[in-house]
OpenMM code with the backbone's topology and positions (N, CA, C; nanometers):
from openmm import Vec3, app, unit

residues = "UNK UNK UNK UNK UNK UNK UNK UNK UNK UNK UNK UNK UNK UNK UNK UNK UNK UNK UNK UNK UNK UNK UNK UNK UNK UNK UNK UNK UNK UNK UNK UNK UNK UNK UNK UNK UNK UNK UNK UNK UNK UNK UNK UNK UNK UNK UNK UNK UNK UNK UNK UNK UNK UNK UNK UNK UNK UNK UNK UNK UNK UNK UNK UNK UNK UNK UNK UNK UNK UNK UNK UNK UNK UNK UNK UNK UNK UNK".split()
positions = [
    Vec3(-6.0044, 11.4307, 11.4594),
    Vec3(-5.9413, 11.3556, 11.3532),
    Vec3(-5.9407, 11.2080, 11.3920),
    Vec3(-5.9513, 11.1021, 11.3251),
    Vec3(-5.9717, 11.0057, 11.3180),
    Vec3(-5.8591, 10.9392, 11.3599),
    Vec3(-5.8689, 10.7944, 11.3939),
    Vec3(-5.7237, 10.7101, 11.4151),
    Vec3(-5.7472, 10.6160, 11.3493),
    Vec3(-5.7199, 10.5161, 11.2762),
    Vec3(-5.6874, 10.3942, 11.1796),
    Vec3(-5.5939, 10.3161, 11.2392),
    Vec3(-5.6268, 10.1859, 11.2760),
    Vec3(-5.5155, 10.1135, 11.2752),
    Vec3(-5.4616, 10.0392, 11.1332),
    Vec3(-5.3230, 10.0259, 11.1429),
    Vec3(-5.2879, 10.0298, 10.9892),
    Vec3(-5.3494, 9.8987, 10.9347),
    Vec3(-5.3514, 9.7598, 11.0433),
    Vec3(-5.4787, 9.7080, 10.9174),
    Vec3(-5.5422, 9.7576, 10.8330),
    Vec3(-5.6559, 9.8066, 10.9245),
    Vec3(-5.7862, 9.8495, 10.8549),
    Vec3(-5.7251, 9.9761, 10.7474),
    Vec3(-5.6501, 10.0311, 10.7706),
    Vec3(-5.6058, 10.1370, 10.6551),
    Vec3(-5.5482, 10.0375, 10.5351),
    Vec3(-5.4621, 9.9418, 10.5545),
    Vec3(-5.4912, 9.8799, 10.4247),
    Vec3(-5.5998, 9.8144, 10.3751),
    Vec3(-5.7257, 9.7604, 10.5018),
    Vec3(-5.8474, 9.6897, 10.4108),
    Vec3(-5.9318, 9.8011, 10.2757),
    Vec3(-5.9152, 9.9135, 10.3789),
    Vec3(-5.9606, 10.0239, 10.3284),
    Vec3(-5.9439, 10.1658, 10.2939),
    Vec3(-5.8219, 10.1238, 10.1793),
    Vec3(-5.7716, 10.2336, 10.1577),
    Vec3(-5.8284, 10.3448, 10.0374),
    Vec3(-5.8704, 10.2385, 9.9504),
    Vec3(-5.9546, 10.3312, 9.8543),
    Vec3(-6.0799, 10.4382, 9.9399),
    Vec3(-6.1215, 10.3985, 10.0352),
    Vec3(-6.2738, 10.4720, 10.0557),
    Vec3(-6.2081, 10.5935, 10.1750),
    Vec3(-6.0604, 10.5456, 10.2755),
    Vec3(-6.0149, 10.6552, 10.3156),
    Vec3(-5.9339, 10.7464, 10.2048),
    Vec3(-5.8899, 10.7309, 10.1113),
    Vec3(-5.8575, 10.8054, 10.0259),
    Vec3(-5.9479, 10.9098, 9.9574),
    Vec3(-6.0524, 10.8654, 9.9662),
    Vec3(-6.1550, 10.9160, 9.9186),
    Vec3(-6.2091, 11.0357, 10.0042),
    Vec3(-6.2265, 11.0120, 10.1290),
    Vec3(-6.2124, 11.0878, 10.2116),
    Vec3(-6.1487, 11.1818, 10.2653),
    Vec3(-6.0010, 11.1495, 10.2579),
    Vec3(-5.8650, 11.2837, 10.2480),
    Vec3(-5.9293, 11.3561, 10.1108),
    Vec3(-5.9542, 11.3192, 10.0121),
    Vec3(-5.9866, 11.3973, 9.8820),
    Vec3(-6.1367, 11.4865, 9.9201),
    Vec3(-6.1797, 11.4787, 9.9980),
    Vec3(-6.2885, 11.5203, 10.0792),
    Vec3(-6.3089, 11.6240, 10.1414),
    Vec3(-6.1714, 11.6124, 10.2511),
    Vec3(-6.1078, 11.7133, 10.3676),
    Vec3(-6.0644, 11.6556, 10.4670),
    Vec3(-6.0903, 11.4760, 10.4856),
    Vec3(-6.0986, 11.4303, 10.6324),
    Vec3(-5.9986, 11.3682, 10.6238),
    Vec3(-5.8622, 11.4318, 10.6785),
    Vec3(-5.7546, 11.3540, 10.7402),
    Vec3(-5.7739, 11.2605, 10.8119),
    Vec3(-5.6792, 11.1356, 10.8518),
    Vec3(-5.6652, 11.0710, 10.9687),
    Vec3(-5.5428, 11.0680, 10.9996),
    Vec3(-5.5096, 11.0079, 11.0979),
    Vec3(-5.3772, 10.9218, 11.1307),
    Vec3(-5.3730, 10.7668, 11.1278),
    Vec3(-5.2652, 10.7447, 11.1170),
    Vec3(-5.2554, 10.6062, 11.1018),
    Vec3(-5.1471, 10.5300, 11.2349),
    Vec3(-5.2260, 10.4590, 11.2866),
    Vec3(-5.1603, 10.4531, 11.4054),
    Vec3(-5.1075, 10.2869, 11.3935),
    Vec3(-5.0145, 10.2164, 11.4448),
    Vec3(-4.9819, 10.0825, 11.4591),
    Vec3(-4.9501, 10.0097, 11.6471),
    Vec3(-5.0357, 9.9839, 11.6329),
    Vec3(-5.0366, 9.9484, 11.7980),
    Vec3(-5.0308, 10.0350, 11.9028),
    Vec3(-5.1542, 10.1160, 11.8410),
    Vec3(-5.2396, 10.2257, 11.9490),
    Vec3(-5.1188, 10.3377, 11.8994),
    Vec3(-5.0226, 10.3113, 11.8699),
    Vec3(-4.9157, 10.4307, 11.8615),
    Vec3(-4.9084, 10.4860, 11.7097),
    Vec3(-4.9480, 10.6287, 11.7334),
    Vec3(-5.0017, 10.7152, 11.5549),
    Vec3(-4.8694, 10.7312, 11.5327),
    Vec3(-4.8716, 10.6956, 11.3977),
    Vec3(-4.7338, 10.7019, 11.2518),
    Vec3(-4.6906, 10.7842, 11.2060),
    Vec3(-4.8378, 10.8467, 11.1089),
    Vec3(-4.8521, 10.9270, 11.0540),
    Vec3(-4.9548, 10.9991, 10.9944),
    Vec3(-5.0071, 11.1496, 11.0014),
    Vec3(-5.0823, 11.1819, 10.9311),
    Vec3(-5.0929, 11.2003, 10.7734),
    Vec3(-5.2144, 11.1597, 10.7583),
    Vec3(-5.2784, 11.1594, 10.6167),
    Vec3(-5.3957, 11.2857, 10.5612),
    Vec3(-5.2775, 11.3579, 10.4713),
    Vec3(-5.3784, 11.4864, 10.4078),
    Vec3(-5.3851, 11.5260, 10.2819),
    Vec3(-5.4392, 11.5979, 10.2520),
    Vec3(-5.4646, 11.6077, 10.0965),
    Vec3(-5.3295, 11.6712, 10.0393),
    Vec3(-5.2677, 11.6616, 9.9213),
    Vec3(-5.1008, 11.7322, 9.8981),
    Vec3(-5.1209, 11.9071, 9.9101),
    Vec3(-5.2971, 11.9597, 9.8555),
    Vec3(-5.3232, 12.0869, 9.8415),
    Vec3(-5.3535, 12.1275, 9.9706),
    Vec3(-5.3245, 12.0592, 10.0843),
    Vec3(-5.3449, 12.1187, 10.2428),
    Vec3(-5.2410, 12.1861, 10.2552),
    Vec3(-5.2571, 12.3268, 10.2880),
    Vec3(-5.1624, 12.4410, 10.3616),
    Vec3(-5.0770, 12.3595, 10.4720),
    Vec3(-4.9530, 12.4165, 10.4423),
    Vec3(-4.8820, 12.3032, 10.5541),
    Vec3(-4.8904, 12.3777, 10.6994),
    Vec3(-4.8831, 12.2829, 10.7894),
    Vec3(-4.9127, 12.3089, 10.9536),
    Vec3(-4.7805, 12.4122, 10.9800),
    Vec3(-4.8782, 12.5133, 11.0726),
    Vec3(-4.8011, 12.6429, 11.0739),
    Vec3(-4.7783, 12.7636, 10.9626),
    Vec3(-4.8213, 12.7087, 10.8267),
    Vec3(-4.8367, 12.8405, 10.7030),
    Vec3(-4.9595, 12.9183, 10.7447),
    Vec3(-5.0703, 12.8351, 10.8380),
    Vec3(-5.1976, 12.8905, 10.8192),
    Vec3(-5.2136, 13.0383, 10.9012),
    Vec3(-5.2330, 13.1393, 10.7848),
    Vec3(-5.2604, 13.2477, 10.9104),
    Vec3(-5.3796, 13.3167, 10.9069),
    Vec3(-5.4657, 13.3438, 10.9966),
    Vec3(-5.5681, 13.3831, 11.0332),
    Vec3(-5.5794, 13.4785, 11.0829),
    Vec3(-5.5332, 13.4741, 11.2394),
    Vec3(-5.4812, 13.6282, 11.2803),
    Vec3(-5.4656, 13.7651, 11.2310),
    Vec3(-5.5234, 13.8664, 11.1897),
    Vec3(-5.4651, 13.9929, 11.1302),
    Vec3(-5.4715, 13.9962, 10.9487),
    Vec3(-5.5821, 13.9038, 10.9280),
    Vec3(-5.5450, 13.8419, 10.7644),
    Vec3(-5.6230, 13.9513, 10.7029),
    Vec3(-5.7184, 14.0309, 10.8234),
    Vec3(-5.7597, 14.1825, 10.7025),
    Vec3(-5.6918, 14.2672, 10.7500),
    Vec3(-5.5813, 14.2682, 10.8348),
    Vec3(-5.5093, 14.4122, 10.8732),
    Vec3(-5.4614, 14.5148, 10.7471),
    Vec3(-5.5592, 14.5963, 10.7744),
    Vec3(-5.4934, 14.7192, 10.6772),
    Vec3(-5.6213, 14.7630, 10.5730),
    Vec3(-5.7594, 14.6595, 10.6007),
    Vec3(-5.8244, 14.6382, 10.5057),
    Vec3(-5.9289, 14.6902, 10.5683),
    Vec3(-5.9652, 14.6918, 10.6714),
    Vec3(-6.0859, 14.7690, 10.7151),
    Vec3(-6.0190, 14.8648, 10.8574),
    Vec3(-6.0945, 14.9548, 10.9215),
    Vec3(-6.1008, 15.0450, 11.0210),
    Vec3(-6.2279, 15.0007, 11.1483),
    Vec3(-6.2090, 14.9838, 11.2977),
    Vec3(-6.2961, 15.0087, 11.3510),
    Vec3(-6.2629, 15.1718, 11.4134),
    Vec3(-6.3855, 15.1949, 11.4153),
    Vec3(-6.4295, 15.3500, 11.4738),
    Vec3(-6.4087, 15.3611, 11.6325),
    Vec3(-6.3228, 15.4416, 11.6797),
    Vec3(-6.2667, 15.4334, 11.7879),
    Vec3(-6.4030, 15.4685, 11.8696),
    Vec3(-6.5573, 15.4465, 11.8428),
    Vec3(-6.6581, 15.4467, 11.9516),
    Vec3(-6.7320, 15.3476, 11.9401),
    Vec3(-6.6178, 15.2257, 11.8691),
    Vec3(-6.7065, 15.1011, 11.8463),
    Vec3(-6.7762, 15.0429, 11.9615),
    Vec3(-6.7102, 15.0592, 12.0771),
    Vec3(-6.7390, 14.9893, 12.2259),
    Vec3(-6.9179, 15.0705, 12.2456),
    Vec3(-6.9076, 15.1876, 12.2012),
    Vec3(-7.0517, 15.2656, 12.2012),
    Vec3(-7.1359, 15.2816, 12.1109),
    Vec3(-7.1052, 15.2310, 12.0215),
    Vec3(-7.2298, 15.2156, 11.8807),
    Vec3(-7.3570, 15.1486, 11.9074),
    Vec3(-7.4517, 15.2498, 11.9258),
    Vec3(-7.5902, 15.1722, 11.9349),
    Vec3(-7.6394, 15.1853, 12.0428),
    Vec3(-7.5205, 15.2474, 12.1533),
    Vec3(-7.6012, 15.2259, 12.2715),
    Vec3(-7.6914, 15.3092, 12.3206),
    Vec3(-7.7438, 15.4118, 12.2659),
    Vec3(-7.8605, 15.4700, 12.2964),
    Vec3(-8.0086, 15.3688, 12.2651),
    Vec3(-7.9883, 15.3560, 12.1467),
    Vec3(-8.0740, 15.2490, 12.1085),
    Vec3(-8.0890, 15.1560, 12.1998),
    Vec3(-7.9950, 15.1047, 12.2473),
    Vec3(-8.0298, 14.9909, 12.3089),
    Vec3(-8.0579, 15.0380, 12.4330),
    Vec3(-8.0386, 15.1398, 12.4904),
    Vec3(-8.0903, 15.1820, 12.6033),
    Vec3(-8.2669, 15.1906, 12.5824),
    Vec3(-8.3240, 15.3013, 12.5066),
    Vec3(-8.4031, 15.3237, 12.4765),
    Vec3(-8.5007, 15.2068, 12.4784),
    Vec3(-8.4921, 15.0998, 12.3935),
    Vec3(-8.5756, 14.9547, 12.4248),
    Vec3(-8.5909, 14.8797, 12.5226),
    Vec3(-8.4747, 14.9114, 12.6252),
    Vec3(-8.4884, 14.8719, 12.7222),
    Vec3(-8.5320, 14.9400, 12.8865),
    Vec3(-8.5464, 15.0656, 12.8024),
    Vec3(-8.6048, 15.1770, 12.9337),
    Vec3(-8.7569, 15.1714, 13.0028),
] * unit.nanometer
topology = app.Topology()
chain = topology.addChain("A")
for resn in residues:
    res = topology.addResidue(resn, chain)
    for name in ("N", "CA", "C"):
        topology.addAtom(name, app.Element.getBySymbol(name[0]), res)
């Protein structure tokens, strides 16, 4: 993620705006020291995001997943 010093975030705020509308956050920092981040309002807020376990319940692995194939793969390599 980017850093801005807040000058340049006001020279150029239309074209970083444009950019949050994009996907590309920054921060905005004022004398090397960051302020605040800048994100789109439709960004999932930090910490809602879950990933982890997001198909639990939705698929099955086959308790010989660790062994699927491995004859095959023996075989090509014999």
């Amino acid at each position: 993620m980017r850093t801005i010093n807040i000058h340049d975030a006001k020279a150029h705020l239309s074209a970083l705006v444009d950019g949050v509308v994009r996907g590309e956050s920054f921060v905005i920092a004022k004398a090397g020291k960051p302020l605040v981040k800048v994100v789109r309002l439709d960004s999932p807020d930090a910490g809602k995001v879950r990933r982890l376990g997001f198909l639990k319940g939705e698929i099955q692995v086959p308790d010989d997943f660790d062994q699927m194939g491995s004859a095959e793969i023996e075989n090509r390599f014999a």
